[in-house]
PQR file of N, CA, C, O and H, with PARSE charges and radii, in Angstrom:
ATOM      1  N   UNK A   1      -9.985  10.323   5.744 -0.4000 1.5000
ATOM      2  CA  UNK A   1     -10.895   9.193   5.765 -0.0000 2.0000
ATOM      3  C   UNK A   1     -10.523   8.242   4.631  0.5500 1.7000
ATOM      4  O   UNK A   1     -10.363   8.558   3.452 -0.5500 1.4000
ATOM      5  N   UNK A   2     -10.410   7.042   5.164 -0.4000 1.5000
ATOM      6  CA  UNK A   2      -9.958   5.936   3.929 -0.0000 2.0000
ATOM      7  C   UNK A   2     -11.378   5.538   3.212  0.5500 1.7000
ATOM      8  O   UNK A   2     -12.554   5.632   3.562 -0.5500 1.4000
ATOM      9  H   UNK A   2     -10.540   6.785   6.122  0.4000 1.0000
ATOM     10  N   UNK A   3     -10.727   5.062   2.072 -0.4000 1.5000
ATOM     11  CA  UNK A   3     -12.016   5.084   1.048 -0.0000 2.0000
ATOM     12  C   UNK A   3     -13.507   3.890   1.640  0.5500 1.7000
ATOM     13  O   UNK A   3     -14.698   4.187   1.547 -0.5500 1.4000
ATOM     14  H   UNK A   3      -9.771   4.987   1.787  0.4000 1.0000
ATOM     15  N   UNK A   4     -13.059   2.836   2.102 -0.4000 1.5000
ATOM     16  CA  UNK A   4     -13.804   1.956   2.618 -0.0000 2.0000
ATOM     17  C   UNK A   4     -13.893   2.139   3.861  0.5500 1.7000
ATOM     18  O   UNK A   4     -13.416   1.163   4.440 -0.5500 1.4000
ATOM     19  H   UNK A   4     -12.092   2.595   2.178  0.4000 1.0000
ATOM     20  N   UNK A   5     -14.305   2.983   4.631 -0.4000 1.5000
ATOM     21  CA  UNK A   5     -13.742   3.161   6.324 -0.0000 2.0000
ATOM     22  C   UNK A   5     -15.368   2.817   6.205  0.5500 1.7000
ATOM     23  O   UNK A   5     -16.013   3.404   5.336 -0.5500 1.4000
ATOM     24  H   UNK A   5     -14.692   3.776   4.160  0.4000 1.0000
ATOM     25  N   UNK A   6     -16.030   1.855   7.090 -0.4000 1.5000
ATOM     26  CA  UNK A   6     -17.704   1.897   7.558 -0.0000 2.0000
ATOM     27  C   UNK A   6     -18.092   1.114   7.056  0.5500 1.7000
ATOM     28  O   UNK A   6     -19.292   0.935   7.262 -0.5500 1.4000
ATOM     29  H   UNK A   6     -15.507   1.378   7.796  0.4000 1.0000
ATOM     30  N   UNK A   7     -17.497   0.280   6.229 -0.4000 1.5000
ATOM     31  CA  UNK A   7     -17.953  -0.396   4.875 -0.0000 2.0000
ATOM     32  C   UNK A   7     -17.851  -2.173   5.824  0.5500 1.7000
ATOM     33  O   UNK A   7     -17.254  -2.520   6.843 -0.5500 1.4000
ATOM     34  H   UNK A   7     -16.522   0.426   6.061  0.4000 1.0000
ATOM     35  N   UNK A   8     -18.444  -2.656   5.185 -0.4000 1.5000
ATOM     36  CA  UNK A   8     -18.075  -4.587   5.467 -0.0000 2.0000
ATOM     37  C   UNK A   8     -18.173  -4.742   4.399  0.5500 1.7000
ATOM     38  O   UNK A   8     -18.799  -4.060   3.588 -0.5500 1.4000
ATOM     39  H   UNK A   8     -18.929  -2.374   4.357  0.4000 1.0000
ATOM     40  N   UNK A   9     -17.258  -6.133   4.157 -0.4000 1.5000
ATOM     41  CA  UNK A   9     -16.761  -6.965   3.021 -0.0000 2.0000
ATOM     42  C   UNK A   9     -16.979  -8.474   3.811  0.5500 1.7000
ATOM     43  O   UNK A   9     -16.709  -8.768   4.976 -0.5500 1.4000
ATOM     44  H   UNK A   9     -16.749  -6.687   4.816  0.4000 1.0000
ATOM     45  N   UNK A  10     -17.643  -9.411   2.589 -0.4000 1.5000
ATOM     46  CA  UNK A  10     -17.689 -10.313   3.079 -0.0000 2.0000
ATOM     47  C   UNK A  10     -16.407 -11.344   1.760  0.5500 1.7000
ATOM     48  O   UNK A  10     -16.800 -11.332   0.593 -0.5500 1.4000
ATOM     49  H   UNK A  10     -17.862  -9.172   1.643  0.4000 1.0000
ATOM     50  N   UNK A  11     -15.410 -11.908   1.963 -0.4000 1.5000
ATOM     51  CA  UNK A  11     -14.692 -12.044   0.802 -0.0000 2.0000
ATOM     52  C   UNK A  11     -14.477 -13.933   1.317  0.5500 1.7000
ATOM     53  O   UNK A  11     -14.099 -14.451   2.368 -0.5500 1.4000
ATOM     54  H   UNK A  11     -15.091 -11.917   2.911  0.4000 1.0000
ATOM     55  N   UNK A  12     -15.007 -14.603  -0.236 -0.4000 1.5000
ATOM     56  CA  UNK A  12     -14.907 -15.941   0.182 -0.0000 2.0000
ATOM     57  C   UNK A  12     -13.419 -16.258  -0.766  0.5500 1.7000
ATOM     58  O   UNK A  12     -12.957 -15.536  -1.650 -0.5500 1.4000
ATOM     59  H   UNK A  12     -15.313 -14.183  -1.090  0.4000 1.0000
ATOM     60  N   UNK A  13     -12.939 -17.406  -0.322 -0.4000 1.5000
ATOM     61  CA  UNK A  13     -11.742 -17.766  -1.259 -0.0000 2.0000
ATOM     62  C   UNK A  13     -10.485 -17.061  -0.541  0.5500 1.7000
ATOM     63  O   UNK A  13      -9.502 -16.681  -1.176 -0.5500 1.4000
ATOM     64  H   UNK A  13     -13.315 -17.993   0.395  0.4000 1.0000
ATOM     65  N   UNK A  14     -10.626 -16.924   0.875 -0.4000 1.5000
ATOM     66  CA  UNK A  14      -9.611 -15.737   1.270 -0.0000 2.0000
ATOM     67  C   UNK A  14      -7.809 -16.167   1.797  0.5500 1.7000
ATOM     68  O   UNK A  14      -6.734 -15.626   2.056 -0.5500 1.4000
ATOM     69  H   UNK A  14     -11.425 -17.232   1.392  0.4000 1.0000
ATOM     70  N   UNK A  15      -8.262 -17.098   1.737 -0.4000 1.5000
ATOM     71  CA  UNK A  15      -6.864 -17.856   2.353 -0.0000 2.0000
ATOM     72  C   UNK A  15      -5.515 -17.444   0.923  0.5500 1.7000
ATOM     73  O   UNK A  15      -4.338 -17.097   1.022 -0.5500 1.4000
ATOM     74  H   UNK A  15      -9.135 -17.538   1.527  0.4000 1.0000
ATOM     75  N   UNK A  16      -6.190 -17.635  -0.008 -0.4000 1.5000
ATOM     76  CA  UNK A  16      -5.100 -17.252  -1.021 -0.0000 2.0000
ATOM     77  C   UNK A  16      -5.218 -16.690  -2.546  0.5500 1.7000
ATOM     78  O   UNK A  16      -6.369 -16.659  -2.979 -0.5500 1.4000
ATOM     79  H   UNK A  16      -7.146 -17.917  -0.089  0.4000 1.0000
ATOM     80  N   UNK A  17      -4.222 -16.257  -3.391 -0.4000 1.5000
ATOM     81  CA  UNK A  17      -4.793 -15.432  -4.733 -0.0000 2.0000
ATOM     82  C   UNK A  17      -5.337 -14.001  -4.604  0.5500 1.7000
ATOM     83  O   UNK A  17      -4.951 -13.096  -3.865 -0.5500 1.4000
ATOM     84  H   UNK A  17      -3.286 -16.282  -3.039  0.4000 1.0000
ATOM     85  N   UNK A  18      -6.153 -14.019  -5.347 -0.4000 1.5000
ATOM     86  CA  UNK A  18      -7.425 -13.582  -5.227 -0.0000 2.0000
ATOM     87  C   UNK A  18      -7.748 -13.104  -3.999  0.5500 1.7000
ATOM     88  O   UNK A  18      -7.021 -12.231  -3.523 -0.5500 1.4000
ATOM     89  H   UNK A  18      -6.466 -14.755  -5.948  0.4000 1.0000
ATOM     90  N   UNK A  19      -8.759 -13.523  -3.341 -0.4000 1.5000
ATOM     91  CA  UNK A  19      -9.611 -13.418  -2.441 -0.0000 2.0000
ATOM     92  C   UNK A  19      -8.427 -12.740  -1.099  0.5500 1.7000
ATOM     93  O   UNK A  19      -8.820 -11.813  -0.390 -0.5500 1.4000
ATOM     94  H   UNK A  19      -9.349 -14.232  -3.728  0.4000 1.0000
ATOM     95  N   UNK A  20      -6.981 -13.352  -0.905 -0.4000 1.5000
ATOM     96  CA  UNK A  20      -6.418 -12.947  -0.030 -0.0000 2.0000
ATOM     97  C   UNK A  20      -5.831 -11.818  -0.595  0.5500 1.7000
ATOM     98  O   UNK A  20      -5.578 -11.062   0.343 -0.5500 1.4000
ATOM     99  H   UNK A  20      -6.662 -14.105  -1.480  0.4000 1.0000
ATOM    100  N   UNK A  21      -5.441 -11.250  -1.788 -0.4000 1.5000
ATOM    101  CA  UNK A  21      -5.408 -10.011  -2.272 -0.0000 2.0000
ATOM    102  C   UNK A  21      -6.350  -8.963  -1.874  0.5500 1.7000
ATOM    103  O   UNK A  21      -6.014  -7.869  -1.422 -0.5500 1.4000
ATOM    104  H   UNK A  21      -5.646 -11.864  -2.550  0.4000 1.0000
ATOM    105  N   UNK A  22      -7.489  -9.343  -2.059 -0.4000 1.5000
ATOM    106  CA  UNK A  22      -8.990  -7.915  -2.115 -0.0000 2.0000
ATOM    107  C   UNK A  22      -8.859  -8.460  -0.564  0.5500 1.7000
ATOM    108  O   UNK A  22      -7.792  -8.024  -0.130 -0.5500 1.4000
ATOM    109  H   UNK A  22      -7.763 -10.232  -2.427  0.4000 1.0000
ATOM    110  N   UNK A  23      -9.246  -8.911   0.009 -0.4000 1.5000
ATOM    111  CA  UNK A  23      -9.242  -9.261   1.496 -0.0000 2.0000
ATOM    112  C   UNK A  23      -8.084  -7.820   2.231  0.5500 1.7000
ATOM    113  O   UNK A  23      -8.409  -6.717   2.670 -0.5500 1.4000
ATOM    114  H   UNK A  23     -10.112  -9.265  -0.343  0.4000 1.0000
ATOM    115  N   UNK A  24      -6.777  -8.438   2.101 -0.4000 1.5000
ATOM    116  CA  UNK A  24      -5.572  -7.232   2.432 -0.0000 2.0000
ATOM    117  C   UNK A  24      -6.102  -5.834   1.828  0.5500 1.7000
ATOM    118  O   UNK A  24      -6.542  -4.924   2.531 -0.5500 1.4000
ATOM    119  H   UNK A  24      -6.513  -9.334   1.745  0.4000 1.0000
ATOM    120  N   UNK A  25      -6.019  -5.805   0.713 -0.4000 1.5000
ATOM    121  CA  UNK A  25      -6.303  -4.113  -0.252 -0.0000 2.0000
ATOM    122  C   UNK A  25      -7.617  -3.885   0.731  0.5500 1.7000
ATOM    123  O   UNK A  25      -7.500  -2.785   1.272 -0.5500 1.4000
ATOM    124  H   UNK A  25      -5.662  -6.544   0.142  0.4000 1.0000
ATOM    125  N   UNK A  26      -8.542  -4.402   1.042 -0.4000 1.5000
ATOM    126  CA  UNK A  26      -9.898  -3.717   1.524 -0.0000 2.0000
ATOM    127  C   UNK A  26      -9.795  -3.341   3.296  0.5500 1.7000
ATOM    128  O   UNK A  26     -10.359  -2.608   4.109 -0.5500 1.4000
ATOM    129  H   UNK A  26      -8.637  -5.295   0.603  0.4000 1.0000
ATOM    130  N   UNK A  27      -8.825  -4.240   3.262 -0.4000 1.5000
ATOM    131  CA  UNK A  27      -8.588  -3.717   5.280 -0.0000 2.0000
ATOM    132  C   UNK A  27      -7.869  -2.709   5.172  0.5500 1.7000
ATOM    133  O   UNK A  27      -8.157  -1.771   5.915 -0.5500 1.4000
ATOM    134  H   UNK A  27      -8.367  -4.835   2.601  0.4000 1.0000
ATOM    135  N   UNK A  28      -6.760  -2.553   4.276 -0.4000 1.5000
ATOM    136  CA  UNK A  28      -6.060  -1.140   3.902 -0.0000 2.0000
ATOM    137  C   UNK A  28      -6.956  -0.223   3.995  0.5500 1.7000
ATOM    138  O   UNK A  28      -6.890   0.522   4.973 -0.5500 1.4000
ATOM    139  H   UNK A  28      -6.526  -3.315   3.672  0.4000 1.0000
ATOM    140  N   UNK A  29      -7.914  -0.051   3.113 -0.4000 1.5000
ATOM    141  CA  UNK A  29      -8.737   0.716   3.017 -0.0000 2.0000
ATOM    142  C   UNK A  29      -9.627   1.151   3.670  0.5500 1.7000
ATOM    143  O   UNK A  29     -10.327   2.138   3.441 -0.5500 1.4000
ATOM    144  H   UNK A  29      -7.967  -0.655   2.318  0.4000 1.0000
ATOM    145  N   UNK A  30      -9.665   0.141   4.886 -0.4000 1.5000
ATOM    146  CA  UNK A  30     -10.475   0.856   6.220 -0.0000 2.0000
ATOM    147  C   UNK A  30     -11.816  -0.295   6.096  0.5500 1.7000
ATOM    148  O   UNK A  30     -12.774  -0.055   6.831 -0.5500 1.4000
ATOM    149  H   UNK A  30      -9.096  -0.661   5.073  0.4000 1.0000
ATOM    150  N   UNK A  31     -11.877  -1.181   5.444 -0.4000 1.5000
ATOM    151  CA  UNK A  31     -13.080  -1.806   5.655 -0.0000 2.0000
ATOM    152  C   UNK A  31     -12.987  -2.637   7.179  0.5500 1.7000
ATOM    153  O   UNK A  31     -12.082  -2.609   8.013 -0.5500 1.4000
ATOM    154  H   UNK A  31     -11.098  -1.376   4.847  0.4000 1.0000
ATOM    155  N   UNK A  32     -14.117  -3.280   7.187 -0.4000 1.5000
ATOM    156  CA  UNK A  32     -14.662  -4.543   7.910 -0.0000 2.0000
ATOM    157  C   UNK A  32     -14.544  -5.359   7.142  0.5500 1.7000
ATOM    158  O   UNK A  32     -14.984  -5.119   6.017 -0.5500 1.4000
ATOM    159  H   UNK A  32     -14.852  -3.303   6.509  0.4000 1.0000
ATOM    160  N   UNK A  33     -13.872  -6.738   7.414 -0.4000 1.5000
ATOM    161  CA  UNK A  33     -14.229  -7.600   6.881 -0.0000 2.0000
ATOM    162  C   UNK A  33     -14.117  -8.802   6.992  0.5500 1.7000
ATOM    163  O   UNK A  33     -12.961  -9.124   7.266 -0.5500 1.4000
ATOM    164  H   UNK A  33     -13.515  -6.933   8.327  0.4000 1.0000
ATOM    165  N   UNK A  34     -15.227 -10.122   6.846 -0.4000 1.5000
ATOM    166  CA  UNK A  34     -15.798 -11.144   7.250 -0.0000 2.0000
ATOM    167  C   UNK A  34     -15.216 -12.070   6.203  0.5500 1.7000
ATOM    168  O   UNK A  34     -15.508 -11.700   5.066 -0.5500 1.4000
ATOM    169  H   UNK A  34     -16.166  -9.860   6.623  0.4000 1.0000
ATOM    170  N   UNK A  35     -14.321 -13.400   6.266 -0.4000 1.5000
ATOM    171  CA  UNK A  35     -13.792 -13.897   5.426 -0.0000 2.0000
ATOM    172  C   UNK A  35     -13.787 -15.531   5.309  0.5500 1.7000
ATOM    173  O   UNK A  35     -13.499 -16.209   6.295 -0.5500 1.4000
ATOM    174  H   UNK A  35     -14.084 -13.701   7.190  0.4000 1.0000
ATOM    175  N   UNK A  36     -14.050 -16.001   4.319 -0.4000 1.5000
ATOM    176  CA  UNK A  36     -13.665 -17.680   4.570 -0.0000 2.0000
ATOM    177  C   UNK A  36     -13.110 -18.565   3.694  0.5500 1.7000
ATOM    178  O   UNK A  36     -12.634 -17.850   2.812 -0.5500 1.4000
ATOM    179  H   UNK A  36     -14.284 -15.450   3.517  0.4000 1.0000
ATOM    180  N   UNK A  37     -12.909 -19.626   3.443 -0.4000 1.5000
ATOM    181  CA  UNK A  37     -11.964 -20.166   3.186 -0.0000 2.0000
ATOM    182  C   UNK A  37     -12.337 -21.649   3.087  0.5500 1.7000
ATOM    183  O   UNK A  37     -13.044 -21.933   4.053 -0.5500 1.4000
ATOM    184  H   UNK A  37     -13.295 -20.207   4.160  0.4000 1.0000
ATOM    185  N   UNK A  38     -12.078 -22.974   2.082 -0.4000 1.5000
ATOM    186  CA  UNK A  38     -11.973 -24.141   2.324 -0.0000 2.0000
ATOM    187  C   UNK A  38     -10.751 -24.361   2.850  0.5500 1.7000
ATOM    188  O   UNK A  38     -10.890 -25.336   3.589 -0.5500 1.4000
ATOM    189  H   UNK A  38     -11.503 -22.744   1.297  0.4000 1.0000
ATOM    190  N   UNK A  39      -9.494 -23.952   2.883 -0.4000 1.5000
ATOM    191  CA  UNK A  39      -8.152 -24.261   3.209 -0.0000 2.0000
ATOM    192  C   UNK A  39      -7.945 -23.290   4.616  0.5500 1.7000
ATOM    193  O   UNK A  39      -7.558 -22.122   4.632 -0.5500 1.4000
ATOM    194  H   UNK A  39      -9.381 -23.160   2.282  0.4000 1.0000
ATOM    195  N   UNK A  40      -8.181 -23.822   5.344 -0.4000 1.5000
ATOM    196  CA  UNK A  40      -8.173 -22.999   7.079 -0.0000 2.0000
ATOM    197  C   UNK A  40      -6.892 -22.953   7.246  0.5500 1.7000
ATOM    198  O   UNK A  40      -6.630 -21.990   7.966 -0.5500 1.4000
ATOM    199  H   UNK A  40      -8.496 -24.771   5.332  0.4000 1.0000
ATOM    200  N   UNK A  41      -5.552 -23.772   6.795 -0.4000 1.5000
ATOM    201  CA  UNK A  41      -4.696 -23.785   7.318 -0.0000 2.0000
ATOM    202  C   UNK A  41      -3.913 -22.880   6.642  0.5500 1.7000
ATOM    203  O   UNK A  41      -2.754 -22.854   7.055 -0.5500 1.4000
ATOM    204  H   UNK A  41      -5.765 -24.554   6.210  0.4000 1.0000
ATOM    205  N   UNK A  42      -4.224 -21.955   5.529 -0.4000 1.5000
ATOM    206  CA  UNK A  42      -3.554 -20.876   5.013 -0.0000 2.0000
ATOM    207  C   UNK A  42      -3.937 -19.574   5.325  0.5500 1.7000
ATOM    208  O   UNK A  42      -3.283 -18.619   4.907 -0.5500 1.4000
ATOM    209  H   UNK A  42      -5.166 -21.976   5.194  0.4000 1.0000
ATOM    210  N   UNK A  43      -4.964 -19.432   6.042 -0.4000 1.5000
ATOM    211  CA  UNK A  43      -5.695 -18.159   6.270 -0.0000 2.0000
ATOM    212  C   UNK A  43      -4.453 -17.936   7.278  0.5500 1.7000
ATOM    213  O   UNK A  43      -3.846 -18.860   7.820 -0.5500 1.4000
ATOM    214  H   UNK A  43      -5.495 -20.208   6.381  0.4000 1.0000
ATOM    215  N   UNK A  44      -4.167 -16.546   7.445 -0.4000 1.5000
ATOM    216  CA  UNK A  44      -3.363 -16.111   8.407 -0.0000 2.0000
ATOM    217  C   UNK A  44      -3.370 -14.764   8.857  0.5500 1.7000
ATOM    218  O   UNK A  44      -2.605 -14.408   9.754 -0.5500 1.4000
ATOM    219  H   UNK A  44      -4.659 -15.795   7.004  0.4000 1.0000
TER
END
């Protein structure tokens, strides 16, 4: 069982840095997660 498996994450700032760091590491980890962004055209 991954450490976040059941879990939701809501992570703002996600398109890049930061936010697209913990965003990746937390889906690794088995989360859910709900994400957004002012820059739409980097989210990927």
């Amino acid at each position: 069982m991954k450490l976040l498996e059941g879990k939701t994450a809501l992570i703002t700032g996600a398109a890049r840095g930061i936010g697209k760091a913990l965003a990746l590491k937390f889906a690794s980890e088995g989360a859910n997660i709900a994400f957004t962004d002012l820059v739409i055209d980097e989210i990927g």
